[in-house]
C-alpha positions in Angstrom: 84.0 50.8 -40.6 86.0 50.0 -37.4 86.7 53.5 -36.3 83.2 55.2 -36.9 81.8 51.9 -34.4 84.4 53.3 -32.0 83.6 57.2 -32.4 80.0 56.3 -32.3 80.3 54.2 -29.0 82.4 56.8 -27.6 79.6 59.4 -27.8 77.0 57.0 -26.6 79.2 56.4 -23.4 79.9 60.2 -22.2 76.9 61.5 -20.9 77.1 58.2 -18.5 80.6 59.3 -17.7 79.9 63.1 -17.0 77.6 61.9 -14.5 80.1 59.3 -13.4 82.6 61.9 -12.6 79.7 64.6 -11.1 78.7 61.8 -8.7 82.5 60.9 -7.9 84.8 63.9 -8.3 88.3 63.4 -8.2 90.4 63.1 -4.7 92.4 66.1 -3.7 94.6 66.2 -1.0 93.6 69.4 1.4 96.3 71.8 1.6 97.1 72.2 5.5 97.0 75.6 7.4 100.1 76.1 8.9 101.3 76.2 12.3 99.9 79.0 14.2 102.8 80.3 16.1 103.7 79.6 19.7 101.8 81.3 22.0 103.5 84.7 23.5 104.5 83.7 27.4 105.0 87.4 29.9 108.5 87.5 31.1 108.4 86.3 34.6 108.8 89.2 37.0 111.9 88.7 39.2 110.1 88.8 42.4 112.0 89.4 46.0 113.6 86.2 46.6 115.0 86.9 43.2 116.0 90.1 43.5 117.6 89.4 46.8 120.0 86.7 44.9 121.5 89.7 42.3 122.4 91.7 45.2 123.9 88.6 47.2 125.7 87.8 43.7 127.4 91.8 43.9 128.1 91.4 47.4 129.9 88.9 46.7 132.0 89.9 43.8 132.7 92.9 45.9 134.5 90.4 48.5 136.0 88.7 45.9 137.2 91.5 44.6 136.1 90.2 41.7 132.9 91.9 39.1 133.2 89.2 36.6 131.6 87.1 39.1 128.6 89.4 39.2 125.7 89.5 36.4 127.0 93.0 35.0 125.3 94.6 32.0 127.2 96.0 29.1 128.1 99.5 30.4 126.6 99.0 33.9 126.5 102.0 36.1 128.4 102.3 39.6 128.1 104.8 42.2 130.0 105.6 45.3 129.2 108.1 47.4 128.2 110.4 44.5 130.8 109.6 42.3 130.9 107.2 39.2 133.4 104.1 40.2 134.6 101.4 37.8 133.6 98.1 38.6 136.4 97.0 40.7 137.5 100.4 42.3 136.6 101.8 45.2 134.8 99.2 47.5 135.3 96.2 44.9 138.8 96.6 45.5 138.9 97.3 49.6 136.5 95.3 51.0 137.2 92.3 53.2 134.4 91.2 54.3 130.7 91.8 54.0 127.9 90.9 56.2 125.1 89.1 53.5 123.6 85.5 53.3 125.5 82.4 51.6 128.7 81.0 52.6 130.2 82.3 56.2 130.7 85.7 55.1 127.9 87.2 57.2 130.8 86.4 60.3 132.5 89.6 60.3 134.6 88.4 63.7 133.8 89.5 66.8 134.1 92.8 67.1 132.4 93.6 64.2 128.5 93.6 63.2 126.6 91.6 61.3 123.6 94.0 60.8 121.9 93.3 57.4 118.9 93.9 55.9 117.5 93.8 53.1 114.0 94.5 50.5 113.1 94.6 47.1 110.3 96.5 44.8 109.9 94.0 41.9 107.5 96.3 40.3 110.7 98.4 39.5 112.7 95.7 39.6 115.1 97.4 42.0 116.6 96.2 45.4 118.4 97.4 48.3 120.8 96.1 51.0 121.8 98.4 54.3 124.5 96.1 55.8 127.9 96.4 58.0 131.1 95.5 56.0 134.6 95.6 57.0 137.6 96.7 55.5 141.0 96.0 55.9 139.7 95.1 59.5 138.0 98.8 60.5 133.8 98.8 60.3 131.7 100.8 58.1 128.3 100.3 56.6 126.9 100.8 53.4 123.4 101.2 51.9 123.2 99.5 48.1 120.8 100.0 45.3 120.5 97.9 42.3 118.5 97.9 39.6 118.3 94.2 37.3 116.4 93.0 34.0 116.8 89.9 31.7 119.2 88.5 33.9 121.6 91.5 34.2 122.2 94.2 37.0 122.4 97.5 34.8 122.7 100.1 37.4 124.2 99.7 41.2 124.3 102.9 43.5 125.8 102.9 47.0 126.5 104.9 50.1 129.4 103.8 51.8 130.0 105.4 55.3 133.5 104.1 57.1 134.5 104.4 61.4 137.1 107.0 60.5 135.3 109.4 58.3 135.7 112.7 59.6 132.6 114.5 60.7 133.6 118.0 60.9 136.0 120.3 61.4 137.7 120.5 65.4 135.9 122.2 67.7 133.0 123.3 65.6 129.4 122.7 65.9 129.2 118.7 64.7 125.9 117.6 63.1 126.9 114.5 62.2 127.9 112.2 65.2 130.6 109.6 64.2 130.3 106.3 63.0 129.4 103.6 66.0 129.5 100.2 65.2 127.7 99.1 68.4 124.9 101.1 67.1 124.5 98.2 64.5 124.2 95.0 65.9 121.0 93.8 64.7 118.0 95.5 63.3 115.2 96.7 65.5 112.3 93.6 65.4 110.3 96.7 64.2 111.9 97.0 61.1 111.8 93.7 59.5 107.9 93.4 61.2 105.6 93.6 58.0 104.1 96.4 56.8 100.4 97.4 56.6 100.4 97.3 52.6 100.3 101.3 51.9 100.7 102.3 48.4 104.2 103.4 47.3 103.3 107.1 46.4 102.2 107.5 50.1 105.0 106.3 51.4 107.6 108.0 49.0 105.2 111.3 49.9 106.1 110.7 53.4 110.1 110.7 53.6 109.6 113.5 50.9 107.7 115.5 53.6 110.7 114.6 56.2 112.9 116.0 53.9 110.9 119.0 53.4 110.3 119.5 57.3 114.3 119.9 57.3 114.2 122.7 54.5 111.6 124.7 56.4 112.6 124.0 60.3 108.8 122.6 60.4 107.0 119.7 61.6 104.0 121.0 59.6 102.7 118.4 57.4 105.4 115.5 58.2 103.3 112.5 59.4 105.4 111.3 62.4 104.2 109.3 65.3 104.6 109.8 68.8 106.9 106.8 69.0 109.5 108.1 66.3 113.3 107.3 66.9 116.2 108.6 64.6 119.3 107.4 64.9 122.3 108.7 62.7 125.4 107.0 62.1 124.1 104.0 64.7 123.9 106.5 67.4 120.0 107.7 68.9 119.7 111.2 68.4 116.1 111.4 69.4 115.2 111.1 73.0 118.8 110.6 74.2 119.4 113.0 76.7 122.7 111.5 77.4 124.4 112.6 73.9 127.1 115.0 73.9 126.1 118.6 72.8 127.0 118.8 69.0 128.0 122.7 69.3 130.9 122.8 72.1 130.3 126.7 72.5 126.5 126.2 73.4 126.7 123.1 75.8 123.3 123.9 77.0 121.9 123.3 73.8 120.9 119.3 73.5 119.1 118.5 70.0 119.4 115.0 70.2 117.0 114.9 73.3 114.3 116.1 71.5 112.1 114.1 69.7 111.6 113.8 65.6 108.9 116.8 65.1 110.5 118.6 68.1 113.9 118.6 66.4 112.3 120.1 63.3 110.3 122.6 65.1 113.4 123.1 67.4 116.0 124.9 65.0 118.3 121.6 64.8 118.0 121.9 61.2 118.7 125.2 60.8 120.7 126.5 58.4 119.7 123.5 55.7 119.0 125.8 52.4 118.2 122.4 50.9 118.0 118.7 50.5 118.5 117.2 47.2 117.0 113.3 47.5 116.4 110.5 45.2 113.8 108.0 46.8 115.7 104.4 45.9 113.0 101.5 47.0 110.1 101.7 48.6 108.9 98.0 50.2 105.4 97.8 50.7 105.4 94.2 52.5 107.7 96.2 55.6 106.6 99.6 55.6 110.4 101.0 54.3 111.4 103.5 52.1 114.9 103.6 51.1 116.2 107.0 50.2 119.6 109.1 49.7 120.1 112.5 50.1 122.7 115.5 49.5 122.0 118.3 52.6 123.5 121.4 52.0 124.0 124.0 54.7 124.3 127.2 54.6 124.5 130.4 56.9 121.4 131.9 58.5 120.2 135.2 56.2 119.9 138.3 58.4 116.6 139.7 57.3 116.6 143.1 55.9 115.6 145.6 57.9 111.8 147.3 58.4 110.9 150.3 56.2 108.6 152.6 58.7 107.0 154.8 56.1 104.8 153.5 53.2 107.3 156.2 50.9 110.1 154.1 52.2 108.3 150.4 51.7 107.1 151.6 48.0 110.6 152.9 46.6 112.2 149.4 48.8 109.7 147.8 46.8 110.1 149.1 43.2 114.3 149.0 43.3 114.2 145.8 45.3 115.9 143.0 43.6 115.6 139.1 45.3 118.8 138.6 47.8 121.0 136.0 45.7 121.1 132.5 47.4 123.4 131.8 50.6 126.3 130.1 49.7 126.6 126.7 50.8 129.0 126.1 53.7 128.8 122.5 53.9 127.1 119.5 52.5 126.4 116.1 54.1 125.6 112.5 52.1 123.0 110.9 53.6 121.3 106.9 53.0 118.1 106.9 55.1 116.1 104.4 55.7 112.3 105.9 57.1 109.7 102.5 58.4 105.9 104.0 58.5 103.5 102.0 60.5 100.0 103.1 60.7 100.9 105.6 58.4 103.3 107.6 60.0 107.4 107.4 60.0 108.1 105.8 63.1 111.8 104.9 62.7 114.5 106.9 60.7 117.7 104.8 60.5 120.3 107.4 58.3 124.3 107.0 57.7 125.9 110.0 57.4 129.5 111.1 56.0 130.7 114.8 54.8 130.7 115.2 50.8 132.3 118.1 48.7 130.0 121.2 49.0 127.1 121.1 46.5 128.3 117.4 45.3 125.6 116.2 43.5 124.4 112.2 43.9 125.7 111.1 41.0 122.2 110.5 38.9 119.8 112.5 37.4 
């Protein structure tokens, strides 16, 4: 009798405690979302200042004789002078002193320079250095591209140019003047005066259209301004009068008085059957453009003689084959460093030295 009271006080209670539990439904703890992920941050662009420290870094390994000291990539790329260096050859290994920023080493002594400059594209994240260095106590100076990312320098290309490099065989016409460290005691005001802000391509287009003007023997098309200077090796061969006559069996003949689209037009080029160049840096903030070249020259073609007779011109014509190319006779390295103001090359700073004939610069 017991248990039907329960059974039958149980069924009277649950449609009170359906409701109950519709009106208070059970707790549950929310499952959270989870942690969105961190936020993706741009990898801060090594800007100039920055750039400037990795080559101050190599510089200085090079005087220490020393490339551990240097942030080198895995299977970093060196150049000298066209030709692929280990990391402690060549310069690493010779230098004695280099003039750069940092800790007394831009003193090279007295009768040495201290020209430096430097400038940096961080849109490439590349940078460049034309400085004096010494070594073993003679003078020489050296134009430096590097190229850095993540903290490493992963390519580093130079031009290195020494007081005792020969220019030329005795007694024959001399197109590259030697080496004068006097020429190099501190850049021109002009070049470290800021630039006007053109875009890179132009100014690339510009030394391109130098090196052009020297293939063709023409000024056509090669923005130059009235006030151009060039100077080559740290002597001015524009508008120097005074320079020595580079051929000594044609004294009368005085290239390095002309001016930079006279000596275009002028034939002091001639004989270039080419220049192969690599533009390195181009720096909008100063107007420079940092470039390095292999010039190979060749001798003058004699052009074929005149056919009189249009029988003569038609069967030339129909059995003619094209001439092959003039061998190459010599071949000069060149760094050059071109500053454009109002959009035209005003100042053409090069180093010079002779290279193997049709020596290539060592990149593609």
């Amino acid at each position: 009798m017991r248990s039907a009271q329960v059974i039958w006080i149980a069924l009277a209670l649950a449609p009170g405690l359906a409701l109950a539990a519709r009106a208070h439904p059970p707790r549950f703890r929310p499952v959270r979302p989870p942690p969105a992920p961190p936020a993706q941050t741009a990898p801060r662009i090594c800007d100039e200042t920055c750039l400037d420290g990795y080559v101050d870094k190599v510089l200085q390994a090079m005087v220490d004789h020393d490339p551990s000291r240097a942030p080198l990539a895995p299977g970093m790329r060196y150049t000298e002078n066209g030709e692929a260096v280990a990391p402690g050859q060549g310069l690493w290994a010779t230098a004695t002193a280099i003039a750069m920023e940092g800790d007394g080493l831009s003193t090279l002594g007295r009768k040495s320079s201290a020209y430096r400059l430097y400038f940096a594209d961080p849109a490439t994240g590349q940078a460049a250095y034309f400085g004096a260095f010494t070594e073993n106590g003679a003078p020489g100076m050296m134009m430096l591209r590097l190229k850095a990312a993540a903290g490493k320098v992963s390519e580093i290309e130079t031009v290195v140019v020494r007081q005792d490099a020969a220019a030329g065989p005795p007694g024959q016409p001399n197109p590259l003047p030697g080496l004068d460290p006097k020429g190099f005691d501190e850049p021109e005001p002009v070049m470290l005066a800021g630039g006007e802000l053109w875009a890179p391509e132009i100014m690339a287009a510009a030394a391109n259209r130098y090196f052009d003007g020297m293939e063709r023997g023409s000024s056509a098309g090669v923005p130059l301004g009235a006030d151009c200077i060039r100077r080559d090796n740290g002597v001015r061969t524009t508008g120097n009068p005074d320079a020595p006559a580079p051929d000594p069996g044609n004294p009368g003949f005085k290239p390095w008085a002309l001016g930079c689209a006279a000596q275009l037009d002028g034939g002091v080029f001639r004989g270039v059957l080419r220049v192969r160049r690599r533009i390195w840096v181009v720096n909008e903030d100063r107007g420079l453009v940092m470039a390095a070249a292999m010039v190979d020259r060749g001798a003058v073609p004699t052009p074929p003689p005149v056919t009189t007779t249009k029988k003569k011109k038609a069967k030339a014509k129909r059995g003619s084959t094209p001439p092959p190319p003039p061998a190459t006779l010599s071949t000069e390295l060149m760094g050059v460093v071109f500053k454009m103001s109002q959009g035209r090359i005003t100042r053409i700073e090069a180093i010079e030295r002779p290279a193997p004939n049709d020596m290539g610069l060592g990149w593609n």
